[in-house]
N, C-alpha and C positions, 0 to 999 in steps of 0.2 A: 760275243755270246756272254750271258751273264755265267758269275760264279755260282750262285746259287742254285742248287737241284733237289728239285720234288723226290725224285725219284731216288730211294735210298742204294747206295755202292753194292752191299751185299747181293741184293738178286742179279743185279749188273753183276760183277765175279760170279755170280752159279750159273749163267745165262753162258760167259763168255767161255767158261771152264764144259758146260754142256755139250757147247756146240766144236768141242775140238782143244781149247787150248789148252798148253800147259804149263804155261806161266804169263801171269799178267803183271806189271807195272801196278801200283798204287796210282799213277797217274795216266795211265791207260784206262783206268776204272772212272776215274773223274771227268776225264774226257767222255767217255762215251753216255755217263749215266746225265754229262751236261746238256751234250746232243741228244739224247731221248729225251730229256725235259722240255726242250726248247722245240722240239718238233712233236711234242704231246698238247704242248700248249699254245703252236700256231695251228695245228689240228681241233684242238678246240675251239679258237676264236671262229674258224672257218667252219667248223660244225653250227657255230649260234649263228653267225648270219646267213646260214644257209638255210636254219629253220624261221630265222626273224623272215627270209624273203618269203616262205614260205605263208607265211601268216600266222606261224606258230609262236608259243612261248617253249614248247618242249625240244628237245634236241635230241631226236630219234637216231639207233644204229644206222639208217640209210644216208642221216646227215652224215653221220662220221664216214659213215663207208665214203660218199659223194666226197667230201673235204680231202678225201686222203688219197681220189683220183688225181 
């Protein structure tokens, strides 16, 4: 998994802290906001060819909903 993450630490810690915790690691936080990025962003390649089979150029909520079956 790469290092790099789209997705900013912050909402990951209010997200984790929402749902129950009450103490997170710094690198609990890094961890999980790597795996939402890396699985946001194999959900969207499979969102585009699912509209590219489609015949589309647009990549509709049903592609992502279908991608993330």
């Amino acid at each position: 998994m790469r290092n790099i993450s789209i997705i900013s630490k912050a909402p990951v810690s209010r997200m984790l802290f929402k749902v129950g915790a009450q103490r997170v690691s710094r690198p609990a936080i890094s961890a999980l906001a790597q795996f939402l990025t890396q699985f946001a962003e194999d959900t969207a390649a499979r969102s585009i060819q699912i509209a590219r089979h489609s015949g589309r150029k647009t990549v509709l909520e049903e592609d992502v909903r279908l991608a993330v079956k």
